[in-house]
Biopython code that builds the backbone (N, CA, C, O; Angstrom):
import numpy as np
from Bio.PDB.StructureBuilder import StructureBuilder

atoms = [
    (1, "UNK", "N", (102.339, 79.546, 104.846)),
    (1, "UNK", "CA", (102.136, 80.366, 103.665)),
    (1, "UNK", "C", (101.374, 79.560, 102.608)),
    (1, "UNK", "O", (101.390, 78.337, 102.465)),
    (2, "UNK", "N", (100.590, 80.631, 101.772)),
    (2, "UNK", "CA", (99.675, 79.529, 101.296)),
    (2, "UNK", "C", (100.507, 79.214, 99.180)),
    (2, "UNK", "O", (101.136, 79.977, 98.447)),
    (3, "UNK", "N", (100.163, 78.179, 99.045)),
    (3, "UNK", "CA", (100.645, 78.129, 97.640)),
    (3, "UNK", "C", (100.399, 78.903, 96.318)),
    (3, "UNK", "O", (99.533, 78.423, 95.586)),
    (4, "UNK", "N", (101.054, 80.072, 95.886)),
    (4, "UNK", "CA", (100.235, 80.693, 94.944)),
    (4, "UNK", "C", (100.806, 80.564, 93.274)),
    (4, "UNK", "O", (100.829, 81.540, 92.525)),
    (5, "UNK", "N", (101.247, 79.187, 92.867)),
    (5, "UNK", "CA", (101.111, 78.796, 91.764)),
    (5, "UNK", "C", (100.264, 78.456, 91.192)),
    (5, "UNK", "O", (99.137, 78.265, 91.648)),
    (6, "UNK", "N", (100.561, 78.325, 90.235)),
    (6, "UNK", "CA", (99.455, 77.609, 88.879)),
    (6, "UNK", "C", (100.200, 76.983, 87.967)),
    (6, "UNK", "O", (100.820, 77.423, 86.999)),
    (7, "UNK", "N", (100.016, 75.510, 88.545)),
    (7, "UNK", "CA", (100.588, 74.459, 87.547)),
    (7, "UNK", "C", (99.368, 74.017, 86.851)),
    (7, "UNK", "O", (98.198, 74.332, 87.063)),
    (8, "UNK", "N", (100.101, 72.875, 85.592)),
    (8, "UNK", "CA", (99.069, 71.949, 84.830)),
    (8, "UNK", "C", (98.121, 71.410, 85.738)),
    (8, "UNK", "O", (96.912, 71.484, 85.519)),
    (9, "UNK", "N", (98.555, 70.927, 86.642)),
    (9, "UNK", "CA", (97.103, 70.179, 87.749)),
    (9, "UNK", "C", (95.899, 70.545, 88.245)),
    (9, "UNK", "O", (94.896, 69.922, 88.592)),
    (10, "UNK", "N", (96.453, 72.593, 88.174)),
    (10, "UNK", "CA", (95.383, 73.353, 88.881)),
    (10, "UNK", "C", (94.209, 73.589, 87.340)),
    (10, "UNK", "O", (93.178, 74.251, 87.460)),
    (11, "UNK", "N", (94.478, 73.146, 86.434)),
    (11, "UNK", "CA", (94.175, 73.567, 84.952)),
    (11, "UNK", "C", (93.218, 72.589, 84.132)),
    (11, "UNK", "O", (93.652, 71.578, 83.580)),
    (12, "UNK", "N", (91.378, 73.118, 84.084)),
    (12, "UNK", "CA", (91.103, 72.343, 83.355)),
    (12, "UNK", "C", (91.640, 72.185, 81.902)),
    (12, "UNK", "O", (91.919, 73.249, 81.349)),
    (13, "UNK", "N", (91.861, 70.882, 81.087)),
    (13, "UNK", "CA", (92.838, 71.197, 79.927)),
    (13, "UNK", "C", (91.675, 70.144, 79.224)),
    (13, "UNK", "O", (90.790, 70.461, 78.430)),
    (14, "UNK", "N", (91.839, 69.409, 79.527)),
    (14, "UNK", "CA", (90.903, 68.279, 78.007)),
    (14, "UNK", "C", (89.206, 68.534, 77.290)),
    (14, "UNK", "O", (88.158, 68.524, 77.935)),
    (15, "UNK", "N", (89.299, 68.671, 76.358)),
    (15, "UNK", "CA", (88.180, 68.751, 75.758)),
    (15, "UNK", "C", (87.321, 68.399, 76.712)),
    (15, "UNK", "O", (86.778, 69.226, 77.445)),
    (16, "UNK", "N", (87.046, 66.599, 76.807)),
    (16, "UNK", "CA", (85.794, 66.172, 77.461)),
    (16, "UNK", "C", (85.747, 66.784, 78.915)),
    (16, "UNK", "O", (84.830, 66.562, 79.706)),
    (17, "UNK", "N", (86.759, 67.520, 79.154)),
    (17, "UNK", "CA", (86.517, 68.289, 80.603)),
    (17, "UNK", "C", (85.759, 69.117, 80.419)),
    (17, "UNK", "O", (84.783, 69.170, 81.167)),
    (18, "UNK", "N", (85.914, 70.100, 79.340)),
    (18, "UNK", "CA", (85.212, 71.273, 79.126)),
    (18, "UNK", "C", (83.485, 70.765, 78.431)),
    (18, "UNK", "O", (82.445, 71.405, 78.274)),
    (19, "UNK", "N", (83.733, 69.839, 78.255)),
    (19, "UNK", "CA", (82.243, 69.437, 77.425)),
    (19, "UNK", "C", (81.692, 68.668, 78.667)),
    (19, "UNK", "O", (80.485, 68.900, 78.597)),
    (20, "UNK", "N", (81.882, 67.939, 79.686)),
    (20, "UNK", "CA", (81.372, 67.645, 81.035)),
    (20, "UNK", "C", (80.781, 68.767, 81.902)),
    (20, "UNK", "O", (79.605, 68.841, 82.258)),
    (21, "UNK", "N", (82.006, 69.837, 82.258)),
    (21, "UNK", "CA", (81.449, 70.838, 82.611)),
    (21, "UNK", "C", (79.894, 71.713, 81.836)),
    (21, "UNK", "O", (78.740, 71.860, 82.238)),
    (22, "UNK", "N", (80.478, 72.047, 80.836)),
    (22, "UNK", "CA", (79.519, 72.566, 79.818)),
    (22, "UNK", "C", (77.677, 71.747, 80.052)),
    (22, "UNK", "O", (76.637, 72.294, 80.419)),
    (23, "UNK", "N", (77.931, 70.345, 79.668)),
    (23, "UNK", "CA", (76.548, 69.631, 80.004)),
    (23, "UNK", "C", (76.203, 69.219, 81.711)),
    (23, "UNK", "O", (75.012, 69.347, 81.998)),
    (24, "UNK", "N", (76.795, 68.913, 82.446)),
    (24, "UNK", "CA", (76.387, 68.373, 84.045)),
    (24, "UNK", "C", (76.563, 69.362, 84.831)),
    (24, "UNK", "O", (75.930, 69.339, 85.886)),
    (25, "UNK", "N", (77.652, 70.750, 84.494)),
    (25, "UNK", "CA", (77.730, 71.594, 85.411)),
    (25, "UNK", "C", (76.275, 72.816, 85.536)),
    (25, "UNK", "O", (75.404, 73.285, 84.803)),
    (26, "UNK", "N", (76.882, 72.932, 87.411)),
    (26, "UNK", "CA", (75.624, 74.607, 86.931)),
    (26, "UNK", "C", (76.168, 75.804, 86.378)),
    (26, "UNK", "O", (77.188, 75.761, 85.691)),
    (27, "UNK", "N", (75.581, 76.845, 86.617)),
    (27, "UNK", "CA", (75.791, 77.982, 85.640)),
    (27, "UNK", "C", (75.194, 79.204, 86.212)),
    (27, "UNK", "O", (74.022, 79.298, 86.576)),
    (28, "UNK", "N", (76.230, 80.282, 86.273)),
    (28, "UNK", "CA", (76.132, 81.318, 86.974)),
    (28, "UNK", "C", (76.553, 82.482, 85.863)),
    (28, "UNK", "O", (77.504, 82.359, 85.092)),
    (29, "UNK", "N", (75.794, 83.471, 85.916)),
    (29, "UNK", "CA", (76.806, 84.395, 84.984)),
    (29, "UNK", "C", (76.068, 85.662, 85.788)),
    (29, "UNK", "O", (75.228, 85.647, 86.688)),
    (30, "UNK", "N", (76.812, 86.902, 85.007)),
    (30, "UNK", "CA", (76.923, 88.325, 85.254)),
    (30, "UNK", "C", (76.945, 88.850, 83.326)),
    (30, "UNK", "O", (76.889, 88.186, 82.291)),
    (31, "UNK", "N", (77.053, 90.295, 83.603)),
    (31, "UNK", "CA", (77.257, 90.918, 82.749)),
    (31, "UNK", "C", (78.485, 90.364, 81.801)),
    (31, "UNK", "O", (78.345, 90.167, 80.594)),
    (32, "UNK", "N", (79.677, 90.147, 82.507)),
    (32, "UNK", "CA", (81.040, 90.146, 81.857)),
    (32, "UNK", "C", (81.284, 88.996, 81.834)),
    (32, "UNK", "O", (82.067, 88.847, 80.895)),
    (33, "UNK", "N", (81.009, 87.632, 82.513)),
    (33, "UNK", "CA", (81.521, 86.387, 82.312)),
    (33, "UNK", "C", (80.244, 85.392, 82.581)),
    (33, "UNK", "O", (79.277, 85.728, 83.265)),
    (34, "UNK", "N", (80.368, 84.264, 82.015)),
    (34, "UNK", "CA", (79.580, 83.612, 82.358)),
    (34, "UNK", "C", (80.499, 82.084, 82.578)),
    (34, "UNK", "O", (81.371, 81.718, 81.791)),
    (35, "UNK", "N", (80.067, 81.292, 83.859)),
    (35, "UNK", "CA", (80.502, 80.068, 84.660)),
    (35, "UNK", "C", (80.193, 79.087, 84.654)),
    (35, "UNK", "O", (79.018, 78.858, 84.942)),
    (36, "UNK", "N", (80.969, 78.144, 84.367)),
    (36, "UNK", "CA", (80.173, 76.299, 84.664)),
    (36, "UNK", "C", (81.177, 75.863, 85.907)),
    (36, "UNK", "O", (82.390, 76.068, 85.939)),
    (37, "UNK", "N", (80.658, 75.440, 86.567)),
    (37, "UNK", "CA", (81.202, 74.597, 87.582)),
    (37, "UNK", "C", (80.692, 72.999, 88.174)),
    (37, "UNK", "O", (79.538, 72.577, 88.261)),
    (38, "UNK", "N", (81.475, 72.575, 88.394)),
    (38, "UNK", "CA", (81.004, 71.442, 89.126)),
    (38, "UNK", "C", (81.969, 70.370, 89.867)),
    (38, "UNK", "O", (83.070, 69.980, 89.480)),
    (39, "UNK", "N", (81.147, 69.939, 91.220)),
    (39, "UNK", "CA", (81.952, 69.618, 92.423)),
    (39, "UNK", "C", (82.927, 68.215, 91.575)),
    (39, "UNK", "O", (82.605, 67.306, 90.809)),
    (40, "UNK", "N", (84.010, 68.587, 92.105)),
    (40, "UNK", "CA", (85.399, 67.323, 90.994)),
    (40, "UNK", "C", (85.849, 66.177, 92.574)),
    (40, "UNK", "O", (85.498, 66.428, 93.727)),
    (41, "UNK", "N", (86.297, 65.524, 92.333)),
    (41, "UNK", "CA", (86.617, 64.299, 93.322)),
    (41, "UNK", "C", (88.161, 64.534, 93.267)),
    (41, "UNK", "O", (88.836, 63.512, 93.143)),
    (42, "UNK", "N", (88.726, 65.556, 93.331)),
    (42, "UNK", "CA", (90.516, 65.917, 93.165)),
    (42, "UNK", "C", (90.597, 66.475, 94.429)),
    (42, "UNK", "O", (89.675, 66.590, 95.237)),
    (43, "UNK", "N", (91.939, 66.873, 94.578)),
    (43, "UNK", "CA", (92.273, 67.238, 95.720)),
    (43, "UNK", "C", (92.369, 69.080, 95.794)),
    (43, "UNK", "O", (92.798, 69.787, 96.706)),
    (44, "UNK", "N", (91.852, 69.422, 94.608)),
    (44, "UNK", "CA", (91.697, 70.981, 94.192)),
    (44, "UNK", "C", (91.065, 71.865, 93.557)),
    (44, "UNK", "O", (90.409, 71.294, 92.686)),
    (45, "UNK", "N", (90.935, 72.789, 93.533)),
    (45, "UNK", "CA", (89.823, 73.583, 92.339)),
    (45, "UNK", "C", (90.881, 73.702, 91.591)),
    (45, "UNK", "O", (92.102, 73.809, 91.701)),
    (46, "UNK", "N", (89.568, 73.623, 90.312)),
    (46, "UNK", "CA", (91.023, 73.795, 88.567)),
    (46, "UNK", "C", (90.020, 74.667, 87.899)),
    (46, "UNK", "O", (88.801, 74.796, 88.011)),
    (47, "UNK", "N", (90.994, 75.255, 87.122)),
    (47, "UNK", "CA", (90.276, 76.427, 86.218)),
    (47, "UNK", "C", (90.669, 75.944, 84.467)),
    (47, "UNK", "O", (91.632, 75.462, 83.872)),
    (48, "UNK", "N", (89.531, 76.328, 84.196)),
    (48, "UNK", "CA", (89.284, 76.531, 82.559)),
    (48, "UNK", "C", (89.113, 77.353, 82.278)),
    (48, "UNK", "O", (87.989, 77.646, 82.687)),
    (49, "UNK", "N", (89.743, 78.537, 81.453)),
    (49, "UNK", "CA", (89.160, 79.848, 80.857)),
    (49, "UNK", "C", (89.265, 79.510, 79.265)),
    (49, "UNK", "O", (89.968, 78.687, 78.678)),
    (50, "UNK", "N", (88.132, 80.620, 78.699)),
    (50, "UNK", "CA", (87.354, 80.046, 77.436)),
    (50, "UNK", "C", (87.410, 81.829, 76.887)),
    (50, "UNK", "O", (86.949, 82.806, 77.478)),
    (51, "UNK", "N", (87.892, 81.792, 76.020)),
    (51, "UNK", "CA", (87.673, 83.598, 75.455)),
    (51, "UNK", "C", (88.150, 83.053, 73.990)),
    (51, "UNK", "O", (89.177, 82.520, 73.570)),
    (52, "UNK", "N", (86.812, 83.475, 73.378)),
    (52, "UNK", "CA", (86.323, 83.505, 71.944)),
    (52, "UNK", "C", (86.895, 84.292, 71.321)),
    (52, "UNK", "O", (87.194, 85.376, 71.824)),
    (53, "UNK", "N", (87.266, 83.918, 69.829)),
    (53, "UNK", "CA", (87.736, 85.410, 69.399)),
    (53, "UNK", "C", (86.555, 86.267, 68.224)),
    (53, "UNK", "O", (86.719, 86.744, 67.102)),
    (54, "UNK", "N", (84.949, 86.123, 69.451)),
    (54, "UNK", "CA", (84.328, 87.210, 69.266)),
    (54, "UNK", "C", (84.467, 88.699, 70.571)),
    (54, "UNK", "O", (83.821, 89.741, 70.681)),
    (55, "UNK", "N", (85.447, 88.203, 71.244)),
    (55, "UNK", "CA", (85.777, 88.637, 72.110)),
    (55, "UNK", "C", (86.784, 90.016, 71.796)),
    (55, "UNK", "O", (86.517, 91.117, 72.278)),
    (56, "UNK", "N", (87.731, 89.819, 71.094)),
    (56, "UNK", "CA", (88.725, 90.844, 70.230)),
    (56, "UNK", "C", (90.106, 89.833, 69.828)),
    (56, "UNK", "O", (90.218, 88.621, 69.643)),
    (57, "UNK", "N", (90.734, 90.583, 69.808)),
    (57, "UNK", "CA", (92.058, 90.028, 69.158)),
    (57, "UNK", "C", (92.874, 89.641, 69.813)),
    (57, "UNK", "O", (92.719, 89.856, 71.015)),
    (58, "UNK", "N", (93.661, 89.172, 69.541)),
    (58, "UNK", "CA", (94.605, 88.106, 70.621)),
    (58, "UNK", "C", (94.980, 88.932, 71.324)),
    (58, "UNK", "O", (94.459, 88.774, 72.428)),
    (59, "UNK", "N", (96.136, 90.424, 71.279)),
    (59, "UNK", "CA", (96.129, 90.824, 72.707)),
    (59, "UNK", "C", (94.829, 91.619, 73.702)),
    (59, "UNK", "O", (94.925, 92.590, 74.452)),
    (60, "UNK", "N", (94.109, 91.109, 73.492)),
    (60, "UNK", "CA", (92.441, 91.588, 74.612)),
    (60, "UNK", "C", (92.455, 90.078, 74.984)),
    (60, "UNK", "O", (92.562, 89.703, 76.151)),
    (61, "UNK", "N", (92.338, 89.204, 73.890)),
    (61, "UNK", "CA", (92.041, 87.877, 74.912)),
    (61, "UNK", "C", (93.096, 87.637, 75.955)),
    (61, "UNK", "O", (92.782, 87.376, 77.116)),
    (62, "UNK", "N", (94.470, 87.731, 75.511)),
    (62, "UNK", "CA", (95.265, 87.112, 76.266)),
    (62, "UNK", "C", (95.683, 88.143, 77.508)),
    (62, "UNK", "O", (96.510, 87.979, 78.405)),
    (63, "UNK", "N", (94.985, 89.033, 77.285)),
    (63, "UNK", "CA", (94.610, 90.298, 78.776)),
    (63, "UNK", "C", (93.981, 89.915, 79.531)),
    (63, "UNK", "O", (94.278, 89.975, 80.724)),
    (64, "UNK", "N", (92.541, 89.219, 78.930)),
    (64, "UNK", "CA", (91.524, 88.594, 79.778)),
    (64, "UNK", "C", (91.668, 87.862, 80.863)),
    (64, "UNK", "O", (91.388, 87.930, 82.060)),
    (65, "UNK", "N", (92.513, 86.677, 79.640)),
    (65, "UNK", "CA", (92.989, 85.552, 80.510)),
    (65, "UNK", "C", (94.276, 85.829, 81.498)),
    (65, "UNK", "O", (94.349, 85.315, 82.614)),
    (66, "UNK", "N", (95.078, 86.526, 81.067)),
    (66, "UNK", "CA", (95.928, 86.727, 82.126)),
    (66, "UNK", "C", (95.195, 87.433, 83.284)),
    (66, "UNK", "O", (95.588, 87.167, 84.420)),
    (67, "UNK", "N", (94.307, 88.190, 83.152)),
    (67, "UNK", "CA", (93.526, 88.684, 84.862)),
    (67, "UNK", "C", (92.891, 87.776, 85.393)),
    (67, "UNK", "O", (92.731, 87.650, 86.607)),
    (68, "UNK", "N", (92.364, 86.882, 84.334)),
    (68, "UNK", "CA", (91.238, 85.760, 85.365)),
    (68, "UNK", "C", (92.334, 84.630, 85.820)),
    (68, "UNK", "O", (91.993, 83.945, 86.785)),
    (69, "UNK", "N", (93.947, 84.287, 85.078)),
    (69, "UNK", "CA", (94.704, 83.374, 85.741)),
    (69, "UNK", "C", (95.020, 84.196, 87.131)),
    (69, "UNK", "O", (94.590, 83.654, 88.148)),
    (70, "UNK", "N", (95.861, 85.689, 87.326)),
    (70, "UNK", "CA", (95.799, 86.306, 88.416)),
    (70, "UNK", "C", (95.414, 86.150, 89.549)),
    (70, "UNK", "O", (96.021, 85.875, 90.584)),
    (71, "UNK", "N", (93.569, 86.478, 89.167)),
    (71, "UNK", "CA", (92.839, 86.258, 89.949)),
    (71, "UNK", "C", (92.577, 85.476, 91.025)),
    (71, "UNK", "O", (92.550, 85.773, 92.220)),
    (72, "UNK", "N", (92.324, 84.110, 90.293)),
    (72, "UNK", "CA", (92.087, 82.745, 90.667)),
    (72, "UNK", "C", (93.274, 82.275, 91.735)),
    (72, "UNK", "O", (93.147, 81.830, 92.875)),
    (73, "UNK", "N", (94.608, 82.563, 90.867)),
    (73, "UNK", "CA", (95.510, 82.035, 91.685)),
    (73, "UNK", "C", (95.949, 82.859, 93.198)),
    (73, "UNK", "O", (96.407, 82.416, 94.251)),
    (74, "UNK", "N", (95.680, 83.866, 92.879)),
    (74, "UNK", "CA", (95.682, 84.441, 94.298)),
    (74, "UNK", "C", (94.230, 84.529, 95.284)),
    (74, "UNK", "O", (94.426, 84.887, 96.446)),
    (75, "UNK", "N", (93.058, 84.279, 94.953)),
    (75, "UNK", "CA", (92.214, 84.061, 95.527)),
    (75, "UNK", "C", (91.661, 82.511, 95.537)),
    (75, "UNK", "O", (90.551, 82.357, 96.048)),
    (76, "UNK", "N", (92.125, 81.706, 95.180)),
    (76, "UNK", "CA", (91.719, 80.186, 95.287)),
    (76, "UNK", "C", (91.810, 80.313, 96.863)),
    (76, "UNK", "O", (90.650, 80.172, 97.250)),
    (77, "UNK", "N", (92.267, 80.422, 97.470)),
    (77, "UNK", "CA", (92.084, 80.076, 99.111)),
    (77, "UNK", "C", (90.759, 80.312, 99.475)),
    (77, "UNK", "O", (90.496, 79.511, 100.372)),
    (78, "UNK", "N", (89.535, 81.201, 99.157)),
    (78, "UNK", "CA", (88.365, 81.883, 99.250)),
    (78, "UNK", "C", (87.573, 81.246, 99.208)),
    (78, "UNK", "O", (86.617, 81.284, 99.982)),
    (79, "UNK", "N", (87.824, 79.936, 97.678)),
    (79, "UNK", "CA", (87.080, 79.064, 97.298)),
    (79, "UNK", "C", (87.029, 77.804, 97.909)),
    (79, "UNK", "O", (87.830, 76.869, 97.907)),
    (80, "UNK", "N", (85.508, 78.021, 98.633)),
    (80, "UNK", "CA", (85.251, 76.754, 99.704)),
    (80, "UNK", "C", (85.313, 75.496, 98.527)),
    (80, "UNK", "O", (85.359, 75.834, 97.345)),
    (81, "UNK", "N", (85.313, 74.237, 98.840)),
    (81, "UNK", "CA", (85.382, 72.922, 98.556)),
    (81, "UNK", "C", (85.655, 73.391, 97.044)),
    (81, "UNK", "O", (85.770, 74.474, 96.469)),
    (82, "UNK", "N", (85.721, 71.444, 96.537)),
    (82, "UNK", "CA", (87.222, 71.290, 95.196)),
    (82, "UNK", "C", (85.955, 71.168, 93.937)),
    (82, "UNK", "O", (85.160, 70.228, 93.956)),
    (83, "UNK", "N", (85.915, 72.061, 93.059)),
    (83, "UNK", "CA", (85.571, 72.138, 92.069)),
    (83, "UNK", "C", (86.280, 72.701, 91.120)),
    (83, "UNK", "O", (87.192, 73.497, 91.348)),
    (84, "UNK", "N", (85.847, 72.262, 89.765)),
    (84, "UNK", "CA", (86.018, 72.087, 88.413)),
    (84, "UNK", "C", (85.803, 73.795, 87.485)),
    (84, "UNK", "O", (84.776, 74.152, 86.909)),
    (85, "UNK", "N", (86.368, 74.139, 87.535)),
    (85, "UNK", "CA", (85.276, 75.837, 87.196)),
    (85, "UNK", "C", (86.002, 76.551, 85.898)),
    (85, "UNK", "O", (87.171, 76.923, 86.009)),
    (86, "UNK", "N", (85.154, 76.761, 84.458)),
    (86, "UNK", "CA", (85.221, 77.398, 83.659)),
    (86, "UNK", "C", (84.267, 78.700, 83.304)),
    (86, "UNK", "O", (83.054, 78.875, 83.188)),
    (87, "UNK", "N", (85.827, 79.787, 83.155)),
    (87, "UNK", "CA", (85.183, 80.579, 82.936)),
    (87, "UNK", "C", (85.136, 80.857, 81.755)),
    (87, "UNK", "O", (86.163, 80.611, 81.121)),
    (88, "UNK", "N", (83.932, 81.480, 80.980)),
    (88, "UNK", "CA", (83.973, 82.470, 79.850)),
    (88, "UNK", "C", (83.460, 83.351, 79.365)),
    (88, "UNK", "O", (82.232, 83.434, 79.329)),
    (89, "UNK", "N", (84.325, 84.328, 78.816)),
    (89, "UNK", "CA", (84.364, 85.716, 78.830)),
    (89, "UNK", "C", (83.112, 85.823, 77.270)),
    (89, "UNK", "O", (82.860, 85.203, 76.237)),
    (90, "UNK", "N", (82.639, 87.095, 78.059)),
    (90, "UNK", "CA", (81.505, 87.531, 77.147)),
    (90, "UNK", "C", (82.426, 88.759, 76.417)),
    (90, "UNK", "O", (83.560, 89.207, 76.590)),
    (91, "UNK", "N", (81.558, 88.981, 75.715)),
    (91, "UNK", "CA", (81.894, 90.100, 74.129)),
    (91, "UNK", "C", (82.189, 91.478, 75.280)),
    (91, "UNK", "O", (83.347, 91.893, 75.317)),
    (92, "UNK", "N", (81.225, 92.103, 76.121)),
    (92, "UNK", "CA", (81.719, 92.431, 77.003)),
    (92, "UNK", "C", (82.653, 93.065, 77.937)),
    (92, "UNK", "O", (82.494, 94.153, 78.490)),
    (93, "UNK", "N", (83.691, 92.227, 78.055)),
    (93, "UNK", "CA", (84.504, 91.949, 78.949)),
    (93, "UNK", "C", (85.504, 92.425, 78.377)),
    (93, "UNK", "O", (85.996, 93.083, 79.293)),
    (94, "UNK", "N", (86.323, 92.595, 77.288)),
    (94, "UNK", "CA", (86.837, 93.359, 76.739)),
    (94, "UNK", "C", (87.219, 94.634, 76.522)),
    (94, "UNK", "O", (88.252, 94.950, 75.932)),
    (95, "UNK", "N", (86.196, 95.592, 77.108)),
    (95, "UNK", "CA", (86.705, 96.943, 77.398)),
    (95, "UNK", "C", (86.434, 97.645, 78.680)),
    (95, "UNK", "O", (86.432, 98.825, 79.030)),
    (96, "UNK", "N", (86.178, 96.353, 79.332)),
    (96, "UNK", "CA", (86.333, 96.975, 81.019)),
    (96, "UNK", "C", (87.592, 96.897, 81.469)),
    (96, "UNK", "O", (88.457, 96.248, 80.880)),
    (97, "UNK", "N", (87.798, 97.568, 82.573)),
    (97, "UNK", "CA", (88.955, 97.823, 82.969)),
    (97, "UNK", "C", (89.699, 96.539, 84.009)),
    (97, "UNK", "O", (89.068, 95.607, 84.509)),
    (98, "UNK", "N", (90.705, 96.710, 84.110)),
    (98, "UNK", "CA", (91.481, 95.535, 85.410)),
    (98, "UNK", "C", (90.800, 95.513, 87.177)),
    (98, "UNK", "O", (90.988, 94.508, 87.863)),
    (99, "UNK", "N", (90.170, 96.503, 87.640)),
    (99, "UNK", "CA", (89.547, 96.401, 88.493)),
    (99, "UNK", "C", (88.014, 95.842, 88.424)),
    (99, "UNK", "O", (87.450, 95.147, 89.268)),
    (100, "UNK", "N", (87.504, 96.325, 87.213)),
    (100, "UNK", "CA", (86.371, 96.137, 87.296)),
    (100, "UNK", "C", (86.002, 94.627, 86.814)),
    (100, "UNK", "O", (84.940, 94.079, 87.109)),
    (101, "UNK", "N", (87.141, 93.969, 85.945)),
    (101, "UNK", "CA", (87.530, 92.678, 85.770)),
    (101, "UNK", "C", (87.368, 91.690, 87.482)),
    (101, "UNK", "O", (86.782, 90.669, 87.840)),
    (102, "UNK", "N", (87.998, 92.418, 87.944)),
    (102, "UNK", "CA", (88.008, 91.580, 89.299)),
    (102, "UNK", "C", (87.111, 91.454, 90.552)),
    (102, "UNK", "O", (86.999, 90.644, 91.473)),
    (103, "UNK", "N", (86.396, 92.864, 90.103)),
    (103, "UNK", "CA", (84.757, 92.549, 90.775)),
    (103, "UNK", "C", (83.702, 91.935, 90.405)),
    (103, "UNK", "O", (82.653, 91.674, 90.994)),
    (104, "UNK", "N", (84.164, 91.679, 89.129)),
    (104, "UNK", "CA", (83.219, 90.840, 88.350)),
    (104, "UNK", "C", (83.573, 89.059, 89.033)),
    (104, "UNK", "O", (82.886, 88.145, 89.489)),
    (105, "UNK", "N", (84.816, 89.263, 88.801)),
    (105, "UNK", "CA", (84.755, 87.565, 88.870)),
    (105, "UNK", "C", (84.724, 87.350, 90.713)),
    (105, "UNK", "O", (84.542, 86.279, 91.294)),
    (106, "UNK", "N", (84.938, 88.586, 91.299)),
    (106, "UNK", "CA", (84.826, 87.797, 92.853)),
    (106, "UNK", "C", (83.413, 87.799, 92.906)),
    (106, "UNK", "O", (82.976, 86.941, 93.673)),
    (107, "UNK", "N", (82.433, 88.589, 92.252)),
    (107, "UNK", "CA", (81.273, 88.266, 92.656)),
    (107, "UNK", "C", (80.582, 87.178, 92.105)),
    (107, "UNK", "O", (79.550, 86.828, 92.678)),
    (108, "UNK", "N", (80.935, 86.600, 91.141)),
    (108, "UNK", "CA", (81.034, 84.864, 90.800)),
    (108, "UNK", "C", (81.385, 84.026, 91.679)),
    (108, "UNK", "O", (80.849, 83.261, 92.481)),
    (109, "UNK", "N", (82.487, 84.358, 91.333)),
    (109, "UNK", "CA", (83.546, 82.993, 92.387)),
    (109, "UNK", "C", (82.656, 82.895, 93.964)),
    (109, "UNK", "O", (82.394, 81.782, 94.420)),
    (110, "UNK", "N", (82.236, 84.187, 94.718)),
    (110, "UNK", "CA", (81.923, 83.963, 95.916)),
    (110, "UNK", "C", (80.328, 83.063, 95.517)),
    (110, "UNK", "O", (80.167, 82.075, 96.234)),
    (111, "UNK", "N", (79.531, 83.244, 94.783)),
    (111, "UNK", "CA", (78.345, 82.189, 94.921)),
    (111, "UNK", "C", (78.794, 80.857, 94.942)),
    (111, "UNK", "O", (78.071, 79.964, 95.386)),
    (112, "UNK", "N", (80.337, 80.561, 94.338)),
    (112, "UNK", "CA", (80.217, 78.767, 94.704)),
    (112, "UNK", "C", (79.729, 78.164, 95.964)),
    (112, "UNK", "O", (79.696, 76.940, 96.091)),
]
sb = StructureBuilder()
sb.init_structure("model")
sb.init_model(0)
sb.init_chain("A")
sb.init_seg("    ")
for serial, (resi, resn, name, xyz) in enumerate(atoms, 1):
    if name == "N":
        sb.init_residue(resn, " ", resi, " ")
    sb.init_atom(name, np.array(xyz, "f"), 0.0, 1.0, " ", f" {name:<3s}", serial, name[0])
structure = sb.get_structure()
């Protein structure tokens, strides 16, 4: 059975993580999110999510982010080799719906 938590480990958290990613990573986006990634020397993919509050108000962001934690954690198995990957949510993204949230980001996630 495969592991479907999300601890601190799976979690980009430090500034200079997000500012590494941001400058050395590549960059993929869509309509609703846009991605930095880049290949990490860990034993896992970790996620960073980034939602502005030009985005809406705390409960839309913390909607956001709870679908893209969802997401991730039940589809990390999908994601070939161990990278670093932040997402963030465009202005956007906010009044689409929970499905359409999740076609958005598998059709991200699958270009890694």
């Amino acid at each position: 059975m495969y592991d479907y938590s999300f601890t601190r480990v799976d979690r980009v958290l430090k500034r200079h993580q997000f500012r590494y990613l941001y400058n050395h990573g590549k960059k993929i986006q869509n309509k609703h999110f846009l991605v930095f990634y880049y290949k990490n020397d860990q034993e896992r993919t970790r996620l960073g999510i980034t939602v502005s509050k030009k985005v809406g108000k705390a409960p839309t962001r913390n909607r956001i982010k709870r679908i893209i934690r969802e997401y991730f954690r039940t589809n990390r198995k999908n994601i070939t080799g161990k990278w670093d990957i932040n997402i963030i949510a465009k202005k956007e993204s906010s009044e689409i719906s929970t499905d359409i949230t999740r076609s958005s980001l598998k059709s991200l996630l699958e270009e890694l």
